[in-house]
C-alpha positions as CSV (number, residue, x, y, z in Angstrom):
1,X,0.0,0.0,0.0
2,X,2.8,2.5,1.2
3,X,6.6,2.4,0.3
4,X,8.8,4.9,1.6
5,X,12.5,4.6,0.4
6,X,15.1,6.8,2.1
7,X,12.9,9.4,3.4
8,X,14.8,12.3,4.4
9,X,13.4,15.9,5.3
10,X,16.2,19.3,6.5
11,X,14.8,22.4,7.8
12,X,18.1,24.1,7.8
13,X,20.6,22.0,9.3
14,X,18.3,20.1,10.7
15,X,17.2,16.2,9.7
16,X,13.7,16.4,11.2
17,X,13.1,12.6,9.3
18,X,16.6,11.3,8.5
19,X,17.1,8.6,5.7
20,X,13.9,6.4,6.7
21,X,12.7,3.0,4.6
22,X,9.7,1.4,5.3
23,X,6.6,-0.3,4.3
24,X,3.1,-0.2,5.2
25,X,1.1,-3.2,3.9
26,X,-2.5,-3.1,2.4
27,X,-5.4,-4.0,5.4
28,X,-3.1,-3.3,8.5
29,X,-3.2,-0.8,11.7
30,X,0.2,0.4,11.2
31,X,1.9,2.5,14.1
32,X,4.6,5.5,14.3
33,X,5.7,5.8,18.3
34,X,8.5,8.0,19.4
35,X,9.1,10.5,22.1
36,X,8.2,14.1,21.2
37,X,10.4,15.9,18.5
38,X,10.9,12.2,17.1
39,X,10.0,13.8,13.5
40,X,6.4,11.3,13.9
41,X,4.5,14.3,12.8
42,X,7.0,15.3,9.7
43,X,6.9,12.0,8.5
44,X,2.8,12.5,7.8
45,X,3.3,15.5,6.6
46,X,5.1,13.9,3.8
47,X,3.3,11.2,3.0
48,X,0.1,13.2,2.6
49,X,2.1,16.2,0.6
50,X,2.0,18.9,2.8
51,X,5.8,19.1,3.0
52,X,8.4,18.3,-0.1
53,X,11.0,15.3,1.1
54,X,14.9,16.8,0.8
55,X,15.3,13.6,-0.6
56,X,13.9,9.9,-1.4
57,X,10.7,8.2,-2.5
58,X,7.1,7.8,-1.5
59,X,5.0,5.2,-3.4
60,X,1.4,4.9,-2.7
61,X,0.2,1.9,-4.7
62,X,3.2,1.8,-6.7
63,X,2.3,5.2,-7.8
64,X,5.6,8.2,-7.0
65,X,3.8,11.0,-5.1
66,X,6.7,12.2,-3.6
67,X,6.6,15.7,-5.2
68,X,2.6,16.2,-5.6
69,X,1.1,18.7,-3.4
70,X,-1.5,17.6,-1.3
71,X,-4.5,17.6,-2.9
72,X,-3.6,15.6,-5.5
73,X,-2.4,12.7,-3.0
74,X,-5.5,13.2,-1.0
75,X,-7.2,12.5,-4.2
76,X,-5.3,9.4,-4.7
77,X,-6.1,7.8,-1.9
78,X,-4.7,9.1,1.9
79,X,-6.7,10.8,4.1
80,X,-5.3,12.4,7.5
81,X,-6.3,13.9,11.2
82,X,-4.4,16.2,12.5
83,X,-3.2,16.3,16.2
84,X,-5.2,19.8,16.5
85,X,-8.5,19.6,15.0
86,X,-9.6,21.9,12.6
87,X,-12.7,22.5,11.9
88,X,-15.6,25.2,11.4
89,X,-17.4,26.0,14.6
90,X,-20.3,28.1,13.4
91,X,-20.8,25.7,10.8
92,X,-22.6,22.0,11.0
93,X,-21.0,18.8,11.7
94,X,-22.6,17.8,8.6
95,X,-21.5,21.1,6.3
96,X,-18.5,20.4,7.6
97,X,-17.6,17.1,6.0
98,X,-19.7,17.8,3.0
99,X,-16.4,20.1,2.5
100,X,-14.5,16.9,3.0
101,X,-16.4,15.0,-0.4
102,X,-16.0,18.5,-2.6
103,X,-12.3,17.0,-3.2
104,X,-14.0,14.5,-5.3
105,X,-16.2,16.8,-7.5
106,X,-16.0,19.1,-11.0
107,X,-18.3,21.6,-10.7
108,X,-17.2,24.9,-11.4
109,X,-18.6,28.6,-10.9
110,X,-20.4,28.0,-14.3
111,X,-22.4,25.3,-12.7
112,X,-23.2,27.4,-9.4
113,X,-24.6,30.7,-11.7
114,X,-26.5,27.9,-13.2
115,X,-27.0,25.7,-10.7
116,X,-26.8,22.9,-13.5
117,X,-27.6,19.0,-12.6
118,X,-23.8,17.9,-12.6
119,X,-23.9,20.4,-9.7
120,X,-27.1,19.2,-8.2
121,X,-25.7,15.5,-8.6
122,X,-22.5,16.0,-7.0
123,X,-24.3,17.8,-4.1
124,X,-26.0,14.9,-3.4
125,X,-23.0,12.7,-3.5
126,X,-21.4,15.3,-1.0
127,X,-24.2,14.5,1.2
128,X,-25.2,11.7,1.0
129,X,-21.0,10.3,1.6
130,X,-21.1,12.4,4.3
131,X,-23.9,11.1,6.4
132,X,-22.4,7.7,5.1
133,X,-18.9,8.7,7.0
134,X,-21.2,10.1,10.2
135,X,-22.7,6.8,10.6
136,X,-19.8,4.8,10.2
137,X,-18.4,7.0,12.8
138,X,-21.9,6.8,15.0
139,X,-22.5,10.5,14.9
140,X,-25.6,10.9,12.7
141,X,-27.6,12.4,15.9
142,X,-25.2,15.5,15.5
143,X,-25.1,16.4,11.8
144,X,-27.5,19.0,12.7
145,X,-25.4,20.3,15.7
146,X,-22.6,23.7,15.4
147,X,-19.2,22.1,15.8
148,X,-18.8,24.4,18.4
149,X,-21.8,22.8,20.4
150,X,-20.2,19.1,20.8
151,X,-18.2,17.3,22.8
152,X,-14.4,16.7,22.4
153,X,-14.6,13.4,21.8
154,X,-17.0,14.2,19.2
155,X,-15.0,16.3,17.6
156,X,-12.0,13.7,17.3
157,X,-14.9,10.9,15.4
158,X,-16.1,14.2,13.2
159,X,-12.0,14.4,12.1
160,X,-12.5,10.7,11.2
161,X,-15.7,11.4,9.5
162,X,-14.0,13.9,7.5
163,X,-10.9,11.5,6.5
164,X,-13.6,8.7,5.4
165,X,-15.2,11.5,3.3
166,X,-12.5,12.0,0.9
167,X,-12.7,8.6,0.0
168,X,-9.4,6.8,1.3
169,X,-7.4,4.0,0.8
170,X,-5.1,4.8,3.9
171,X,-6.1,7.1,6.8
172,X,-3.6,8.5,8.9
173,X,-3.8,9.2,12.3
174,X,-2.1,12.0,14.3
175,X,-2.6,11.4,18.1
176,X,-6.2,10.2,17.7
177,X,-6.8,9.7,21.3
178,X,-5.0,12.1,22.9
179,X,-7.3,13.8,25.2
180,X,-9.1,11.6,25.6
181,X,-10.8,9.1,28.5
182,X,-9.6,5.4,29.0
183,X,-13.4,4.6,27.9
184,X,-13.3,7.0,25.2
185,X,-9.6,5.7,23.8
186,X,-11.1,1.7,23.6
187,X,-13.9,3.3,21.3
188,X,-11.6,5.1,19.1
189,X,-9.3,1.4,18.9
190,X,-12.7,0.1,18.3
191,X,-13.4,2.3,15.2
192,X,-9.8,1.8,13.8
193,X,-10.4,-1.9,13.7
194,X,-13.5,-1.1,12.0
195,X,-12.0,0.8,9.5
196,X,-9.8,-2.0,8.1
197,X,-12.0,-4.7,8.9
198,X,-14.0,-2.1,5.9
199,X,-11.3,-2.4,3.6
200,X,-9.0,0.4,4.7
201,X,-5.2,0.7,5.9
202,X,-4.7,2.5,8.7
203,X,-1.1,4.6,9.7
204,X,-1.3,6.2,13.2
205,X,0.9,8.5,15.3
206,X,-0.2,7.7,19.1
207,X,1.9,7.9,23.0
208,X,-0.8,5.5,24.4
209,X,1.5,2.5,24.3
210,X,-1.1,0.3,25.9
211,X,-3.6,0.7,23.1
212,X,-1.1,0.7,20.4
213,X,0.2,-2.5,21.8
214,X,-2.6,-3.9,21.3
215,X,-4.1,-2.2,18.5
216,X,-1.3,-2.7,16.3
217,X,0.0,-5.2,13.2
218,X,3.2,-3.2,13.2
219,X,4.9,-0.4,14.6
220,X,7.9,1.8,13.3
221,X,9.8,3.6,16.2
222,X,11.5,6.7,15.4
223,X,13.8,9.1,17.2
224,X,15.9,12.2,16.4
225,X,14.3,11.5,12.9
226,X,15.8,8.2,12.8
227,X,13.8,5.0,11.9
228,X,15.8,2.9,15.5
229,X,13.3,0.0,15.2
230,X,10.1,-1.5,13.4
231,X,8.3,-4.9,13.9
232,X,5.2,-6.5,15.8
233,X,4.7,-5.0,19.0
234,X,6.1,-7.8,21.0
235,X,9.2,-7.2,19.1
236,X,9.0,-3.7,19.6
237,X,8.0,-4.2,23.5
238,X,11.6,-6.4,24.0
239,X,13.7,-4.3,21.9
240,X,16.3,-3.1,24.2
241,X,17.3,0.4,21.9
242,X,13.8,1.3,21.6
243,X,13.5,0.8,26.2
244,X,16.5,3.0,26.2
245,X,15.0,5.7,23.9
246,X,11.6,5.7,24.3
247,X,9.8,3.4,27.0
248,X,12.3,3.9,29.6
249,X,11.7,0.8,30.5
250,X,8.4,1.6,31.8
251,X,5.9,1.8,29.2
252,X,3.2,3.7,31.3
253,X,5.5,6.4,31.9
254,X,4.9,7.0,27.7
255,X,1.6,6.4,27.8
């Protein structure tokens, strides 16, 4: 599904993600772990096309999208939270990921002064995938609601909703349950697994090492930019370089 090749991103003299390989297969919870400053959330950033890699490869599908701006990888497939979600408060949790499916659509400002049928019909695609992402999410009994009217943890399944409404093959995940409950984190595992038991591959960034132990097909750990480990989690768990440089030997103390 995802091939990075020698992934390598400066900001000055800095390696913020420093000569890192890896492979995400098709159907899989896949997880990025690390302490903070690790480069986790540079590493997203360019898959998904907001930043330009320094240097090396990205292949999504076999496809090179290493130098396409974001919208056109969204449009190919990858769809992404961000740790901070953004969204528009005074507008509907429903408006707001009917934004999400306009990605997918053609009309132009011809077909709003005319308000011709390809614009009616893709309208009604917008909507209609976007209740579809609200109930897979189990949020149809807000669409109605202002973003700024619900809960957190609403908020967090509404940036899932809006991922799912750009049509994805991969989702990534920044810190999906941060800020969240104990309770509250088990439903969010709970979703991921129903995302790829739907089909979907799913790339998170998380610091809740209990639910990514569990949670997870495979994990890659990174630090100072550096890819220093990657396997299943009870490889990852015994490592003794990733102890050292990220659990501490304690693995609630990262949680």
């Amino acid at each position: 599904m995802l091939k990075v090749e020698h992934l390598t991103k400066m900001f000055g003299g800095l390696a913020a993600v420093n000569d890192v390989s890896v492979d995400f297969e098709a159907g899989k919870i896949n997880a990025i772990i690390g302490p903070n400053g690790a480069g986790k959330s540079t590493f997203f950033n360019l898959i998904s096309g907001l930043h330009q890699p320094t240097s090396g490869r990205i292949l999504l599908d076999g496809t090179d999208v290493t130098n396409m701006p974001s919208d056109k990888v969204a449009r190919l497939g990858v769809g992404r939270t961000f740790q901070t979600t953004n969204l528009f408060e005074q507008a509907s949790v429903l408006d707001n990921l009917i934004v999400g499916h306009r990605l997918r659509t053609k009309s132009g400002l011809w077909d709003v002064l005319i308000n011709s049928k390809r614009l009616q019909r893709e309208e009604k695609a917008a909507r209609d995938k976007a209740m579809e992402a609200l109930d897979f999410v189990g949020l149809t009994h807000v669409a109605g609601q202002f973003i700024a009217d619900i809960t957190q943890e609403e908020r967090k399944r509404v940036a899932f909703a809006l991922a799912l409404a750009t049509d994805p093959k991969i989702v990534l995940l920044d810190e999906p349950a941060a800020g969240v409950n104990p309770e509250e984190t088990q439903g969010f595992a709970e979703l991921m697994r129903k995302m790829v038991d739907n089909g979907l591959t799913v790339c998170l960034i998380e610091h809740k090492m209990d639910m990514i132990m569990s949670l997870a097909d495979k994990i890659m750990v990174l630090d100072h930019g550096e890819k220093i480990a990657e396997g299943t989690p009870e490889e990852v768990r015994n490592n003794p370089v990733v102890i050292e440089a990220y659990l501490g030997g304690d693995e609630d103390a990262a949680a």
